[in-house]
C-alpha positions in Angstrom: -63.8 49.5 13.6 -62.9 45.9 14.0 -60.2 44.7 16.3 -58.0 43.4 13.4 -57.4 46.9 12.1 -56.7 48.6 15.2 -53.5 46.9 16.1 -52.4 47.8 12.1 -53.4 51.5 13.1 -51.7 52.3 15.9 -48.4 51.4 14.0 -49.6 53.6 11.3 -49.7 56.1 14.2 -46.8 55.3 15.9 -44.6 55.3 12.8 -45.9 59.2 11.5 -44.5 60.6 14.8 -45.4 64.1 14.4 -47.9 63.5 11.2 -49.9 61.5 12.7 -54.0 62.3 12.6 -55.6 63.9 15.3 -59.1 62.4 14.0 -57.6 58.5 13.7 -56.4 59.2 17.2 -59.7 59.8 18.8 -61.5 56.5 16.8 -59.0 54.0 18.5 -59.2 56.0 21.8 -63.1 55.6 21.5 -62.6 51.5 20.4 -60.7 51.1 23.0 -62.8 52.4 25.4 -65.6 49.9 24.7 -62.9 46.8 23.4 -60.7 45.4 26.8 -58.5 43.7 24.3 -57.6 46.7 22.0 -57.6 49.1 25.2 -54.7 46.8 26.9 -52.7 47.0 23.1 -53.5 50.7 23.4 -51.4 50.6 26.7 -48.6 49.4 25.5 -48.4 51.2 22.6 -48.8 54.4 24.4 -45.6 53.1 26.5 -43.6 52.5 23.5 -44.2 55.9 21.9 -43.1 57.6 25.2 -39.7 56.0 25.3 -39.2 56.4 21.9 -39.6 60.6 21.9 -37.3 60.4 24.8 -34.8 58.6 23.3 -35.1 59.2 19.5 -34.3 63.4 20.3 -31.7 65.0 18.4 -28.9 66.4 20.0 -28.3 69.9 19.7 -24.8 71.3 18.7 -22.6 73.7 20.9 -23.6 77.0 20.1 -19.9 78.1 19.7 -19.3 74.7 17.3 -19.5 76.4 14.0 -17.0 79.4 14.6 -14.6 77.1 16.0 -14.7 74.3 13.1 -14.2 77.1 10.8 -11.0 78.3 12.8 -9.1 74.8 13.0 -6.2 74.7 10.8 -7.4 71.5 9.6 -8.5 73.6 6.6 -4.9 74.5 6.0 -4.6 73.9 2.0 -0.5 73.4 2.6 -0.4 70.2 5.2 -3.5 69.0 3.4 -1.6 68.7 0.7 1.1 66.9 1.7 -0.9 64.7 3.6 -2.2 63.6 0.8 0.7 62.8 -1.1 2.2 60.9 1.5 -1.2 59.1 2.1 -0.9 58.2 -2.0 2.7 57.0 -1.5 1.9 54.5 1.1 -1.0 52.9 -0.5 0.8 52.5 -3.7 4.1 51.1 -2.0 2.4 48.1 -0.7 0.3 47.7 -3.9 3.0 47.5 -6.0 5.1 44.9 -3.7 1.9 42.9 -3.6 1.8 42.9 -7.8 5.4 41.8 -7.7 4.9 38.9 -5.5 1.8 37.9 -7.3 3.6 37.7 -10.7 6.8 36.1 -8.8 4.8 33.6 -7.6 2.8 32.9 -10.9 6.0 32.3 -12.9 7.4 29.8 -10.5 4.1 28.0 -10.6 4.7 27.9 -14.0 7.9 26.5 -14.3 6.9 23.6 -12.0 4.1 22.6 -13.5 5.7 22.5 -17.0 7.2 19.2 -17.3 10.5 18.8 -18.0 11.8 16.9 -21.8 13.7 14.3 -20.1 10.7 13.1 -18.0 8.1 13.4 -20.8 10.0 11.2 -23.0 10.9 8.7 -20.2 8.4 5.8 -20.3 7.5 4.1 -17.2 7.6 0.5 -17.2 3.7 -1.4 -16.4 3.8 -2.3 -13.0 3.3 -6.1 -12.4 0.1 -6.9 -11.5 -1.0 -9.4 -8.9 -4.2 -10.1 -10.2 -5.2 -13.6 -12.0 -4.2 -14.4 -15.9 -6.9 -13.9 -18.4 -8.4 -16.8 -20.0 -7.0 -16.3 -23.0 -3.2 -16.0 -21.2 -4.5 -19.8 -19.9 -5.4 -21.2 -22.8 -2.4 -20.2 -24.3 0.2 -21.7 -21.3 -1.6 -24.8 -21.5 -1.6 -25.1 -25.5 2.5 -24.3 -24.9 2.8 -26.7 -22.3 0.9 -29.6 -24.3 2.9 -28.8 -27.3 6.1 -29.2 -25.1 4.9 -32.2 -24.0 3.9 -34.0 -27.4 7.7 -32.9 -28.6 9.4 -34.8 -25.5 7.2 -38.0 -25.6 7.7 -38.2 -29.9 11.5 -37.6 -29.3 12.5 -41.4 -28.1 10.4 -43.3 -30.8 10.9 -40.9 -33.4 15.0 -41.1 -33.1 14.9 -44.8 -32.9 12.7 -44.9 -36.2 15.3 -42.6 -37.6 17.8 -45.7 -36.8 15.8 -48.4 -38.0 15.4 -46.1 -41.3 19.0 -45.3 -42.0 20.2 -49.3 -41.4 17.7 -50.2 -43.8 18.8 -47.6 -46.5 22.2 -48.4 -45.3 21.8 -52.1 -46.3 19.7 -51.7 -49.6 22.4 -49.8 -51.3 25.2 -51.0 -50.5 24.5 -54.8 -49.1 27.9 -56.5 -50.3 30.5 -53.7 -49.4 30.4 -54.3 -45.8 32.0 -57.4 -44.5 30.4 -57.5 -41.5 26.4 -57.1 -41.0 24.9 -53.8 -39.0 22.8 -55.4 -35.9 19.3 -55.9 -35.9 18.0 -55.6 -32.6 15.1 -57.8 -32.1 11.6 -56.7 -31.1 11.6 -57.3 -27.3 14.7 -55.2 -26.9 13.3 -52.6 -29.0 9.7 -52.6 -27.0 12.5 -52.2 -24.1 14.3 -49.2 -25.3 10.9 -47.1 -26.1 9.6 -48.3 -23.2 13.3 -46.9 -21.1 12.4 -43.6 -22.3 8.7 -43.6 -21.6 9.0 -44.8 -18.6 12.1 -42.5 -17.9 10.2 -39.1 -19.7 6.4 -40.0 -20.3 3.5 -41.8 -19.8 3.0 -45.1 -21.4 1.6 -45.0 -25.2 -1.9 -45.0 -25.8 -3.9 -47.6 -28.2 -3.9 -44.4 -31.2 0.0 -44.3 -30.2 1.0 -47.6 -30.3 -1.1 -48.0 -33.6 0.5 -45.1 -35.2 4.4 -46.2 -33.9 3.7 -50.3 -34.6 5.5 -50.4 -37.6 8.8 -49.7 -35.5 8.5 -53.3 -34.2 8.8 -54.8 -37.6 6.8 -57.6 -39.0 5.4 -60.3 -36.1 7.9 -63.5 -35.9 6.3 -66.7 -37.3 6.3 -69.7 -35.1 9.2 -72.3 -36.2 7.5 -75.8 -37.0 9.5 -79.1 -35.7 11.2 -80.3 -39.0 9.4 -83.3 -40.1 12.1 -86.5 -41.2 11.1 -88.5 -43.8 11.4 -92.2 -42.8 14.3 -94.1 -44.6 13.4 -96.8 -47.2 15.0 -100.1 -46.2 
């Protein structure tokens, strides 16, 4: 027998109490005799089993325990009975109040978390949002705010070509019916009028402006030669 086994043996022993071998019990008493190691596990394990038949013992009943359970009036079918029945009635009571709150409580869970017709129609406003324009929103506000800009610089030259356009038309169609002549403001006043409102709205014109808006100044002013006299014959 090898040392291994013995220790798995004596549990075999220990846990068939009263059906345990006689013959296994002699080998390990006889291995243990020669083996120090498996005689010291013997030992204890001979320890263990005393404490455990003096522990593990049944107890006996009174002798007198049988007449007088038979005698109790426990066994009385009448209070049994009605025992019983009241014992049914109080586990039901609190049952069915339990039921009732349960099914209280899920209809008003119900009706709150249904939402009403008023608020499901309502529409909540966006909330303004603090974060930065897209780039299309840019490109749009600056577009707007260079059309803007174009209008209120054309408005001073384009009115005062709109004057210089109805005087002419004025004149062409009706030059003798007037007795008196419309004025014709001359080109440095009109170079200061445009340049009032530019000055006043604007920045000044560009060469492309200037180019495109030139014919408001009318044609260019020859230079007047000193009239030549003829000497007189004698």
């Amino acid at each position: 027998m090898q040392c291994l086994d013995f220790e798995r043996l004596l549990n075999e022993q220990l846990d068939a109490r009263d059906l345990a071998s006689p013959d296994l019990d002699r080998t390990l008493e006889a291995h243990a005799a020669v083996c120090p190691t498996c005689q010291l596990t013997a030992s204890r394990y001979q320890v263990l089993q005393q404490v455990i038949r003096a522990v593990a013992r049944p107890p006996a009943p009174p002798v007198d325990f049988l007449s007088r359970f038979l005698e109790s009036p426990a066994l009385d079918d009448g209070p049994l009975t009605r025992r019983r029945a009241l014992t049914t009635r109080q586990v039901m009571v609190p049952l069915a109040m339990a039921a009732s709150l349960l099914l209280i409580a899920f209809l008003g869970w119900r009706s709150f978390t249904e939402p009403s017709p008023s608020l499901a129609q309502k529409v909540t406003p966006p909330l303004p949002s603090d974060e930065p324009p897209l780039l299309t929103d840019a490109f749009a506000s600056a577009g707007s705010a260079t059309w803007h800009i174009a209008v209120e610089t054309s408005v001073p030259a384009a009115r005062i070509g709109r004057e210089f356009l109805d005087a002419a038309s004025f004149q062409e169609r009706s030059p003798g019916a007037l007795a008196f002549t419309l004025p014709n403001p001359p080109s440095t006043e009109v170079l200061e009028s445009v340049g009032d409102h530019v000055n006043a709205r604007v920045r000044p014109f560009s060469g492309t402006a200037r180019h495109a808006f030139g014919f408001l100044l009318g044609p260019p002013t020859e230079p007047t030669s000193p009239a030549v006299t003829s000497p007189k014959s004698g």
